[in-house]
DSSP file (Angstrom, degrees, kcal/mol; ACC not computed):
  #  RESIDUE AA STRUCTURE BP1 BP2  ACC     N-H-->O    O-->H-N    N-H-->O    O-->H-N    TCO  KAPPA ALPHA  PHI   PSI    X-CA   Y-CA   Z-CA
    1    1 A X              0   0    0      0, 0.0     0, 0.0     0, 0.0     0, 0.0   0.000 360.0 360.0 360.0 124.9   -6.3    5.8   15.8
    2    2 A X        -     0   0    0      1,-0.1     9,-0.0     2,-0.0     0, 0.0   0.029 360.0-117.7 -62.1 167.7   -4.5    5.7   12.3
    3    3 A X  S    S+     0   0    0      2,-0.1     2,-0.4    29,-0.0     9,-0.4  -0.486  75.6 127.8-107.7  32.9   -4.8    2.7   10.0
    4    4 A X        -     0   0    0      7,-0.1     2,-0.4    47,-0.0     7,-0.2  -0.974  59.5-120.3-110.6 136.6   -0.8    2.3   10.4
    5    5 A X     >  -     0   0    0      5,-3.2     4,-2.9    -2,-0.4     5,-0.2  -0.739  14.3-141.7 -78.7 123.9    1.2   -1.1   11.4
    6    6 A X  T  4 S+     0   0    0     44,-1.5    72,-2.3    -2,-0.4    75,-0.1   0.411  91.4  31.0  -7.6 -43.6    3.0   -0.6   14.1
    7    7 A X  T  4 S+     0   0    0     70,-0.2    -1,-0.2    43,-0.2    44,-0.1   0.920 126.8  32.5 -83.5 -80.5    6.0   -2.7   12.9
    8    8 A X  T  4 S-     0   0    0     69,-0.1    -2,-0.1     2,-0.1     3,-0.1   0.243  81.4-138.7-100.2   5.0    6.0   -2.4    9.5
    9    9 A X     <  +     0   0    0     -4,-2.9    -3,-0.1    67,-0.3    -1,-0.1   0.443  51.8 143.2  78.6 -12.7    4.8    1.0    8.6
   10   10 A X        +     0   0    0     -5,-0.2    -5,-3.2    -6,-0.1    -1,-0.2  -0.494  28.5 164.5 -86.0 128.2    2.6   -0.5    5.5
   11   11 A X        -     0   0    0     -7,-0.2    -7,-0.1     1,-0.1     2,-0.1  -0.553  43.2 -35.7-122.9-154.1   -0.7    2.1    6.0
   12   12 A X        -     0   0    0     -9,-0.4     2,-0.3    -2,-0.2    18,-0.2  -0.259  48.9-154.7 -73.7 145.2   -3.5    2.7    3.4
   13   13 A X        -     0   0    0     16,-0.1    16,-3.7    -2,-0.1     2,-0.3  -0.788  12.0-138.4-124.7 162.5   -3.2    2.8   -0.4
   14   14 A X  E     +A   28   0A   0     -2,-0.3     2,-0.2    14,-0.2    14,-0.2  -0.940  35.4 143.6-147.3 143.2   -5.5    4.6   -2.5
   15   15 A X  E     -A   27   0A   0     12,-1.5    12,-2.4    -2,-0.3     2,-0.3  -0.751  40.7 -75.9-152.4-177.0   -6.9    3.1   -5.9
   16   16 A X  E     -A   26   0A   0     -2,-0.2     2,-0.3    10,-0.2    10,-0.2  -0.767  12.1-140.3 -75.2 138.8   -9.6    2.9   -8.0
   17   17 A X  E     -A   25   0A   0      8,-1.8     8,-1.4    -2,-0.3     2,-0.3  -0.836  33.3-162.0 -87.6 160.3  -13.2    1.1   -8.3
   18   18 A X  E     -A   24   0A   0     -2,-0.3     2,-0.2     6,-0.2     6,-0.2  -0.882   3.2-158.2-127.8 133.6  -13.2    0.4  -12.0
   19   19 A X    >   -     0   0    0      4,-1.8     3,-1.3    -2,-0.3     0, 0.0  -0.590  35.9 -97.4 -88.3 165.2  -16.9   -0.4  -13.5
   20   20 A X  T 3  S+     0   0    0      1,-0.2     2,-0.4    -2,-0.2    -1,-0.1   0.943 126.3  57.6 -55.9 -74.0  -17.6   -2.2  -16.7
   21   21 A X  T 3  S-     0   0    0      1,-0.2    -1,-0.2    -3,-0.1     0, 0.0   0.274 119.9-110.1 -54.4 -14.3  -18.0    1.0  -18.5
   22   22 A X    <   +     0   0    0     -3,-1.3     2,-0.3    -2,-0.4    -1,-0.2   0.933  64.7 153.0  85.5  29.7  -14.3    2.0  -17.4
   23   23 A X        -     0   0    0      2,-0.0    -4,-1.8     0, 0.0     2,-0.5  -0.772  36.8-132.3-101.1 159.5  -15.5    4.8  -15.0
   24   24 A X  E     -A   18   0A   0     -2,-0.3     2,-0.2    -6,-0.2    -6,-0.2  -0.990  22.6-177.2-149.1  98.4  -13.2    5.6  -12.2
   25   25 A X  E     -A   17   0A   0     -8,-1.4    -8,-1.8    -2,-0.5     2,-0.2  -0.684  27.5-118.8 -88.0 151.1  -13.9    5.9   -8.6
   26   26 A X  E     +A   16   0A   0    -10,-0.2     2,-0.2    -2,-0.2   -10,-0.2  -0.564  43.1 156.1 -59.5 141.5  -11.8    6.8   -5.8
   27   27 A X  E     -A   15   0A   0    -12,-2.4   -12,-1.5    -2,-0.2     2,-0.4  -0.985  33.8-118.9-165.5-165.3  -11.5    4.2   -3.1
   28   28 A X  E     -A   14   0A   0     -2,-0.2   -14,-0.2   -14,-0.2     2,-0.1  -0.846   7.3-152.9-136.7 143.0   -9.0    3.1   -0.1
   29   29 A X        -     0   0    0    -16,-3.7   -16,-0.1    -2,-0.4   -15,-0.1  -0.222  23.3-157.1-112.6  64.4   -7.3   -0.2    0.3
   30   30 A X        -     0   0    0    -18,-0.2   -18,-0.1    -2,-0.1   -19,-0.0   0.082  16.8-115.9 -26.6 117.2   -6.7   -0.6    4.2
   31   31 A X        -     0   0    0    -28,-0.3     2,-0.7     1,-0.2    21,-0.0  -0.120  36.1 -99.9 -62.1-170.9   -4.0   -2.9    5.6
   32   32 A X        -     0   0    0      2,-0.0    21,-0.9   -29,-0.0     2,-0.3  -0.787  47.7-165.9 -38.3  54.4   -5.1   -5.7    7.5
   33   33 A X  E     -B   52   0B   0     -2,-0.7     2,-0.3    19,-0.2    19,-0.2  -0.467   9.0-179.1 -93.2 119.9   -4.6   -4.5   11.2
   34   34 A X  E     -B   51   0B   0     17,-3.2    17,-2.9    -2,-0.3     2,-1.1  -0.931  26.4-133.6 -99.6 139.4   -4.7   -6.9   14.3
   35   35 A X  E     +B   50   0B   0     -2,-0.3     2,-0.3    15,-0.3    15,-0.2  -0.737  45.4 158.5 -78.7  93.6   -4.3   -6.2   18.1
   36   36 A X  E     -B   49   0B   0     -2,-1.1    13,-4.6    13,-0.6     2,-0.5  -0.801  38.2-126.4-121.1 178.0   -1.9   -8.8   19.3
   37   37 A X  E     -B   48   0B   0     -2,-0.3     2,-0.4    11,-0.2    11,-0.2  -0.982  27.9-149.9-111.2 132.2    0.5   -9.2   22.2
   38   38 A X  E     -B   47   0B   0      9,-2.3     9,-3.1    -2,-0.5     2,-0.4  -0.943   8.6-127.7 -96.2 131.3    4.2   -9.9   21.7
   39   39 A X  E     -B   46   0B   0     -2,-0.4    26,-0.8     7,-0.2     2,-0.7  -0.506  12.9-164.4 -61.5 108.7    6.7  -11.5   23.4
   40   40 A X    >>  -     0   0    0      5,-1.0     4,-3.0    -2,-0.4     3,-0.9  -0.785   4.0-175.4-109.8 111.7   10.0  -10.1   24.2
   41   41 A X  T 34 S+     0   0    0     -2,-0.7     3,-0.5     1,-0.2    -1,-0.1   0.805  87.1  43.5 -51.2 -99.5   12.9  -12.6   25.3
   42   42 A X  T 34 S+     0   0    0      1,-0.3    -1,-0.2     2,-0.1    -2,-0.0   0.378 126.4  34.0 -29.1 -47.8   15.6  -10.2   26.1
   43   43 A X  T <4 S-     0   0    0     -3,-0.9    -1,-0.3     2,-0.1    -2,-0.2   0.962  92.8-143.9 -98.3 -63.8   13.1   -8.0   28.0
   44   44 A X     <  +     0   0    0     -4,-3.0    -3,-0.2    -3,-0.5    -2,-0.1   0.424  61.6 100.6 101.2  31.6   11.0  -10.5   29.2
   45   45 A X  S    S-     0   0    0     -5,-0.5    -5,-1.0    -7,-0.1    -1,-0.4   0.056  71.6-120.8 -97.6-160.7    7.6   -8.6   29.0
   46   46 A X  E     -B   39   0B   0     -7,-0.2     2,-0.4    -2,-0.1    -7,-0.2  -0.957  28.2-153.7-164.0 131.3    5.0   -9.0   26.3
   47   47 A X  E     -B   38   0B   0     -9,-3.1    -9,-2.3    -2,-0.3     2,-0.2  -0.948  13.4-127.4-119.5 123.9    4.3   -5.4   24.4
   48   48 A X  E     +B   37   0B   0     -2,-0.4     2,-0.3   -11,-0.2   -11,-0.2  -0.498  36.0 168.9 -76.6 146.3    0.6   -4.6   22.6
   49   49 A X  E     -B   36   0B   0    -13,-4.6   -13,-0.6    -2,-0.2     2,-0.5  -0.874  40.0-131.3-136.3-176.1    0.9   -3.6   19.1
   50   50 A X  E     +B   35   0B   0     -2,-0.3   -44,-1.5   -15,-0.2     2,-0.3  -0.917  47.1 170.4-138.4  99.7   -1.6   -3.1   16.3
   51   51 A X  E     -B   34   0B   0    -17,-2.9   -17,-3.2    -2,-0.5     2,-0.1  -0.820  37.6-112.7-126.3 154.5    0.2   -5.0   13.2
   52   52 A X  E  >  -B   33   0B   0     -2,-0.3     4,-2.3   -19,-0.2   -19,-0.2  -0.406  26.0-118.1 -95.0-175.5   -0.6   -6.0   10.2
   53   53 A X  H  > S+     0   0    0    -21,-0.9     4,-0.8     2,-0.2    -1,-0.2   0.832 124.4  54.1 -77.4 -21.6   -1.0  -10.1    9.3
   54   54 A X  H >> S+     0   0    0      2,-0.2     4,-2.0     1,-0.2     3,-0.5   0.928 111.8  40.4 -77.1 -58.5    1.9   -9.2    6.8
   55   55 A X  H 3> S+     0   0    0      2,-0.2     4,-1.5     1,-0.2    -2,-0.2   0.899 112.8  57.6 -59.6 -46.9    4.0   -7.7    9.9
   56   56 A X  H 3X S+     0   0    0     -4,-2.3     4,-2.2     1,-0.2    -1,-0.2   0.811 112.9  36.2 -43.8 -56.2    2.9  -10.6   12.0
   57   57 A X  H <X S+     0   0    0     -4,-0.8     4,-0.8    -3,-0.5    -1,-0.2   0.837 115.3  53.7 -84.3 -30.3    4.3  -13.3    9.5
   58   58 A X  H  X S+     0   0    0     -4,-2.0     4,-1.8     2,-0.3     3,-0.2   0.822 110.8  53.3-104.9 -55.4    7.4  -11.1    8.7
   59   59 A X  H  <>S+     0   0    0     -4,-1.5     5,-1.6     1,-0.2     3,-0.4   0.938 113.1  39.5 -21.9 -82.2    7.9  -11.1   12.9
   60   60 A X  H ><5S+     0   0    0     -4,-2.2     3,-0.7     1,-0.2    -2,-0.3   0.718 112.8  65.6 -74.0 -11.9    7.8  -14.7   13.2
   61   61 A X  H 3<5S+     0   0    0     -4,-0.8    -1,-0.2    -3,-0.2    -2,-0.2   0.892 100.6  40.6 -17.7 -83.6    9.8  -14.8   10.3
   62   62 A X  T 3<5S-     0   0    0     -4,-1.8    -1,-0.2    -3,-0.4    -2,-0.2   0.182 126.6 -87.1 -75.8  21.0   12.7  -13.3   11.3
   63   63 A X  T < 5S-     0   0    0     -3,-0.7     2,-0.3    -5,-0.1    -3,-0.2   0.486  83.5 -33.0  91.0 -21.2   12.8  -14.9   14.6
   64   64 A X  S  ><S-     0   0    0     -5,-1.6     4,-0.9     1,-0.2    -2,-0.1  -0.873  74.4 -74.5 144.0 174.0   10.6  -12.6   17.3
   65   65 A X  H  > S+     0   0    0    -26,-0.8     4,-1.8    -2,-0.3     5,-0.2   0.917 123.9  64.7 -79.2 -33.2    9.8   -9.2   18.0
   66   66 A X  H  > S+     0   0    0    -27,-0.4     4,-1.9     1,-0.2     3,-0.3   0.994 106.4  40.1 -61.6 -53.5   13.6   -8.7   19.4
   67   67 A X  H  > S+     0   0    0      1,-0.2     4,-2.0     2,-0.2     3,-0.3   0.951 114.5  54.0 -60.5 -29.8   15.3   -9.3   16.0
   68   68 A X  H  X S+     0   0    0     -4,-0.9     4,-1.2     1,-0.2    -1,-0.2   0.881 103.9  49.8 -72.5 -18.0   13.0   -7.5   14.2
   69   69 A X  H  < S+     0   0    0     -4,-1.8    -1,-0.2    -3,-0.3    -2,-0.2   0.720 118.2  43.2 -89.6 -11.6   13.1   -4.5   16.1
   70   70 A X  H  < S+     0   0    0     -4,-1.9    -1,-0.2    -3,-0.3    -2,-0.2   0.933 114.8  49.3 -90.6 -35.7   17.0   -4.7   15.6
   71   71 A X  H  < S+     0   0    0     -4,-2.0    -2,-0.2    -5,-0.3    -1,-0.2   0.499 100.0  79.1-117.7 -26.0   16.8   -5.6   12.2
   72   72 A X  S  < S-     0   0    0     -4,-1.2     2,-0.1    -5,-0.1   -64,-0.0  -0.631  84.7-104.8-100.9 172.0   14.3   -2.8   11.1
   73   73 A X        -     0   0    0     -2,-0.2     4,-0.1     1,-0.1    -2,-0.0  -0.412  33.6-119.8 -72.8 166.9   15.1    1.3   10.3
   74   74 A X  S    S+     0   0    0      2,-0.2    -1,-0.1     1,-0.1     8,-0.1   0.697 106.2  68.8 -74.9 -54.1   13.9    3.4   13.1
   75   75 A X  S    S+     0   0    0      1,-0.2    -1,-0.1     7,-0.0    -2,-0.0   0.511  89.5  55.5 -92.7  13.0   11.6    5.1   10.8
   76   76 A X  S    S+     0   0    0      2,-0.1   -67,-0.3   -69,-0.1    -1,-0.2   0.560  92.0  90.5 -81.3 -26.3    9.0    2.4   10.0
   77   77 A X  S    S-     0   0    0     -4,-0.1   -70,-0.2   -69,-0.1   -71,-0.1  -0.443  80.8-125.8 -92.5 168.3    8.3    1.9   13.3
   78   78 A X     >  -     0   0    0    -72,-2.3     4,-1.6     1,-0.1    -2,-0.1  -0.287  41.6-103.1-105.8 179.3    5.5    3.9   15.4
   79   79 A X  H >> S+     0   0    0      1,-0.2     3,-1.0     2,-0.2     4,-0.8   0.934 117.1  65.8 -86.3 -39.5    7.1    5.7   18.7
   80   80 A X  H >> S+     0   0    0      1,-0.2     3,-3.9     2,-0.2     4,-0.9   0.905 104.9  39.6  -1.7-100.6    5.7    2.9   20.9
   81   81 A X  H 3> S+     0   0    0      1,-0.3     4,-1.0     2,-0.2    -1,-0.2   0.591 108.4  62.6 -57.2 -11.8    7.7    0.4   19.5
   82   82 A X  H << S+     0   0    0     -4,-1.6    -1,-0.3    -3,-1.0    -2,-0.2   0.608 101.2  51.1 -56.6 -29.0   10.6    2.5   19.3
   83   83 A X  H XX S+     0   0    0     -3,-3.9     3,-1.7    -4,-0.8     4,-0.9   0.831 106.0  55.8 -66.7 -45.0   10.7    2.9   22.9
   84   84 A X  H 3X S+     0   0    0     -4,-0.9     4,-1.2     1,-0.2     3,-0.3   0.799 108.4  53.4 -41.4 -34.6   10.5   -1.0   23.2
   85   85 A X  H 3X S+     0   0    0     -4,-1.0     4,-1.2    -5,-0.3    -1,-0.2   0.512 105.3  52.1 -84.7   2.9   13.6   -0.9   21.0
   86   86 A X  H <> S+     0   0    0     -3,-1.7     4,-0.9     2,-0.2    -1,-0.2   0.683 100.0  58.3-100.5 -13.3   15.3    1.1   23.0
   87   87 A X  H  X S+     0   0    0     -4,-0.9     4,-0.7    -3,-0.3    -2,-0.2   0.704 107.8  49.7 -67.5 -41.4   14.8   -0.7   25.9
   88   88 A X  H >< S+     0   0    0     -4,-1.2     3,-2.8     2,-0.2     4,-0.3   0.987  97.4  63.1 -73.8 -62.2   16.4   -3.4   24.5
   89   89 A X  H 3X S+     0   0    0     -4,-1.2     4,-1.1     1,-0.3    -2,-0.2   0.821 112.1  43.2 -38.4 -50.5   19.5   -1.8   23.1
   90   90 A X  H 3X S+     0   0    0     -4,-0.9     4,-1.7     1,-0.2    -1,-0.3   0.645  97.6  69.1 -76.1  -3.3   20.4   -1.1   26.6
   91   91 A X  H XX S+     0   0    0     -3,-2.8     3,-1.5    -4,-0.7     4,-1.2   0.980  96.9  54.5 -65.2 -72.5   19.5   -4.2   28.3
   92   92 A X  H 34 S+     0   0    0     -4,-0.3     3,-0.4     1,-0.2    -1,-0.2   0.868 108.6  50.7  -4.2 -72.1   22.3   -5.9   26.6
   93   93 A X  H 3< S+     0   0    0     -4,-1.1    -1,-0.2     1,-0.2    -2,-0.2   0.869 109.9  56.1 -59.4 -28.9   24.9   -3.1   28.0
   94   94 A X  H <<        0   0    0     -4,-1.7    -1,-0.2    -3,-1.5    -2,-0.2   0.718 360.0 360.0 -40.1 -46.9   23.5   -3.5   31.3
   95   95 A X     <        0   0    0     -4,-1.2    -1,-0.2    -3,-0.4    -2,-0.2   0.016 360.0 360.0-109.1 360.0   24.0   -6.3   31.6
């Protein structure tokens, strides 16, 4: 399973250890990835993701998982949650 959030796209970043002496290691900065369940009003399921705490606050932020999913591009998000947003665009019309 990748090291990516679901939501927000934000994966792994690559940096240095620095010593006293100024030597330069490789090393990896990993996002902060949770398994939560969300709640979708519109739909009126609850969808697992794997998000990061960033994506989490950004989420409640913005209102819910349904506005964010309307409110972000198509190509942060993993194909999971893309189907979830696709479910929703048609509910509306459906309806």
């Amino acid at each position: 399973m990748s090291r990516i959030c679901e939501l927000t796209g934000k994966g792994r970043q690559i940096g240095h250890n620095v010593s006293h002496a100024n030597n330069k290691t490789k090393r990896v900065f990993l996002p902060n990835l949770q398994n939560v369940t969300l709640m979708s009003d519109g739909l009126g399921r609850s969808f697992k993701f794997r998000v990061s705490t960033h994506g989490l606050r950004s989420v409640e932020h913005v209102g819910g998982l349904d506005n964010w999913l309307m409110k972000v591009a198509d190509t942060k998000l993993s194909p999971r949650a893309l189907k979830v947003k696709r479910e929703l665009a048609k509910k509306p019309a459906a309806a």
